[in-house]
C-alpha positions as MATLAB code, in Angstrom:
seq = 'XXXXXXXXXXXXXXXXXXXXXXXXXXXXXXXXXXXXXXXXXXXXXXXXXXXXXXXXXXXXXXXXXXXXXXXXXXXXXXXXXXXXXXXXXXXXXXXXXXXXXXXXXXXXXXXXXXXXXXXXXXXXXXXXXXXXXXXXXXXXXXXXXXXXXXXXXXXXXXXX';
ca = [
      25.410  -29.982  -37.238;
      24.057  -32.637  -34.463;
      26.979  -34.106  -34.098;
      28.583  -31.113  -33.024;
      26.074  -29.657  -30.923;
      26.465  -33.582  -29.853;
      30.537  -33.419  -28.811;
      30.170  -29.761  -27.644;
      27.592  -31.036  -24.669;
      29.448  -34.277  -23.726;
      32.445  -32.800  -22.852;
      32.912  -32.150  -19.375;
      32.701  -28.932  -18.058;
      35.990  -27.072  -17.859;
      35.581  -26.256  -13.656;
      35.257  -30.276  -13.164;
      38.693  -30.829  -15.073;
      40.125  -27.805  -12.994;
      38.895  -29.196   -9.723;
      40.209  -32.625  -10.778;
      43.647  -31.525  -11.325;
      43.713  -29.422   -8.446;
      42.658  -32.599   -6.048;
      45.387  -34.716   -7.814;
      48.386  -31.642   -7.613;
      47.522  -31.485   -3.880;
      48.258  -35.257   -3.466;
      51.494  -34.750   -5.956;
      53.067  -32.115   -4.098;
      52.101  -33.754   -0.618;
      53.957  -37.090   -1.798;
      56.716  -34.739   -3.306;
      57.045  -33.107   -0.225;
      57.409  -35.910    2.049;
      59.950  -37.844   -0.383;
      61.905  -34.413    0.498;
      63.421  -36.203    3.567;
      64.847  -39.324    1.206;
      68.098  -37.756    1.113;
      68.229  -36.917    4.434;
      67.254  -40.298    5.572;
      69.836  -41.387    3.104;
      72.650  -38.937    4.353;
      72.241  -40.063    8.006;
      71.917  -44.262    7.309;
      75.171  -43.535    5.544;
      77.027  -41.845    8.606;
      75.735  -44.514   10.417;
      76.713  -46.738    8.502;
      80.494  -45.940    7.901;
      80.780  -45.578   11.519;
      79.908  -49.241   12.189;
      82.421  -50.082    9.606;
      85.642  -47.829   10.850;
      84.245  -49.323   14.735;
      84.855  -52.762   13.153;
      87.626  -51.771   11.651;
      89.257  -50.320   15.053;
      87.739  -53.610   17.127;
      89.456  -55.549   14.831;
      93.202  -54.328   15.217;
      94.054  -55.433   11.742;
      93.100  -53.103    8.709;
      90.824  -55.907    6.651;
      90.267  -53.445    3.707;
      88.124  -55.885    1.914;
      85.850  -56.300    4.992;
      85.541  -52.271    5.118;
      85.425  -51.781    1.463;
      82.384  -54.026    1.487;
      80.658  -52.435    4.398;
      81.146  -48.996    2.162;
      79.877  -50.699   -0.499;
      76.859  -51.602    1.195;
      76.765  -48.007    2.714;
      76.927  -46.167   -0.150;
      73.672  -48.354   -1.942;
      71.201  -46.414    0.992;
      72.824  -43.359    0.012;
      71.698  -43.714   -4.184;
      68.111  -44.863   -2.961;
      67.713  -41.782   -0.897;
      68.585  -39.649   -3.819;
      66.171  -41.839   -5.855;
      63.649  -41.123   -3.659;
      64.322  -37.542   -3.153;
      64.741  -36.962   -7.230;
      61.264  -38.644   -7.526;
      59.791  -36.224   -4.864;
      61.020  -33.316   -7.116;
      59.349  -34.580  -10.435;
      56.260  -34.650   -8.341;
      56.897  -31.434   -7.183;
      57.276  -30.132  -10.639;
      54.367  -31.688  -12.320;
      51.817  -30.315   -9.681;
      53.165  -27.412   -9.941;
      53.668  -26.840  -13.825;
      51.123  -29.324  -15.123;
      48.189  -29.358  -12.507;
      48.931  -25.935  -11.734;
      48.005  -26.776   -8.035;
      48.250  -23.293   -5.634;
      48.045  -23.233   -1.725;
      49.472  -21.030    0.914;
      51.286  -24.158    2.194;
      52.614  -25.030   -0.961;
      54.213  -21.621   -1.456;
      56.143  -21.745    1.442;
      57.736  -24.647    0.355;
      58.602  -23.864   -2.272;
      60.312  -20.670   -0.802;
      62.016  -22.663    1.740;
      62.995  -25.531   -0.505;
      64.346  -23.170   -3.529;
      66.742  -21.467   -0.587;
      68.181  -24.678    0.585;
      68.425  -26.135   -2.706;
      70.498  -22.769   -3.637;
      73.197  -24.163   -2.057;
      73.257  -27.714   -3.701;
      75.293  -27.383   -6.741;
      74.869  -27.669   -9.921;
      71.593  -29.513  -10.457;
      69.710  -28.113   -6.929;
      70.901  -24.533   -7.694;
      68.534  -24.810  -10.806;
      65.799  -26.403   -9.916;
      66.273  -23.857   -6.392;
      65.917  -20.657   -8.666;
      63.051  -22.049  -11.042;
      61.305  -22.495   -7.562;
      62.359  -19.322   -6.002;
      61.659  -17.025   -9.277;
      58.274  -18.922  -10.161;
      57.055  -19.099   -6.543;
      58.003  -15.136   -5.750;
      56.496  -14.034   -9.457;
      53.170  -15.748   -8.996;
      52.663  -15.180   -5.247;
      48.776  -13.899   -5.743;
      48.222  -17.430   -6.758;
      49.229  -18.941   -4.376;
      48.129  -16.859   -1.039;
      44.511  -15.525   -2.393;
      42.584  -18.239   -2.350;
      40.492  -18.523   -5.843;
      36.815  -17.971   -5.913;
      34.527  -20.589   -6.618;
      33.736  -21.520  -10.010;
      30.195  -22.185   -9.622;
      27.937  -21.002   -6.575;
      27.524  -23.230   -4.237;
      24.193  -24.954   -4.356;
      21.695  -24.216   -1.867;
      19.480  -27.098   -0.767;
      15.586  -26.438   -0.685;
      13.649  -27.818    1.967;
      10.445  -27.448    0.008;
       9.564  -30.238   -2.277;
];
């Protein structure tokens, strides 16, 4: 009977584990959100790219297709990191969302304006798009009411 009297008070209070995941979705769907722009940095170092090699390819006069082949090549490598990146950003997205359950106003939105956007990337972004849109537009009160405390705040005494 001690020993479970024992386990029951060592294990830490259920608003501490709350507050802790809370603290570490916030940072997971910050980081998630800002790895949002890999793709885009990705889409536009690619343009850049194959513009520099068609302008060397037009400079040149002769049509070297191993020289632009290799400069598409090389083009083509920032284009899978930004999708690395951005892919990443959405697991993050997804586990502070699903598994730390984190809710803000901010976060909402985001997911509101990401799910519409990623509507129109098919196949895989059209899923994830509606799993945002549906979950984020079903559970709305979480997210805009904020959540009352779980303990009362302490108040400090200035008596000893």
């Amino acid at each position: 009977m001690v020993n479970k009297f024992r386990l029951i008070s060592e294990s830490p209070p259920n608003n501490l584990m709350n507050t802790q995941n809370t603290t570490s979705g916030k940072y997971l769907a910050i980081i998630g959100a800002f790895l949002q722009a890999g793709p885009i940095i990705g889409l536009v170092s690619t343009v850049v790219g194959m513009r520099k090699a068609f302008a060397s390819l037009n400079s040149n006069g002769i049509a070297d297709t191993a020289m632009v082949s290799s400069s598409i090549g090389d083009v083509l490598v920032a284009t899978a990191a930004g999708m690395v990146v951005g892919l990443i950003g959405v697991a993050l997205i997804i586990v502070s969302l699903f598994a730390c359950r984190y809710r803000a106003a901010w976060f909402y939105w985001f997911l509101v304006i990401y799910g519409v956007i990623s509507l129109f990337i098919y196949p895989v972004g059209t899923v994830i798009g509606f799993v945002f849109l549906v979950y984020s537009l079903t559970n709305r009160n979480q997210f805009i009411t904020p959540a009352p405390p779980s303990c009362p705040p302490q108040i400090p005494s200035i008596l000893p």
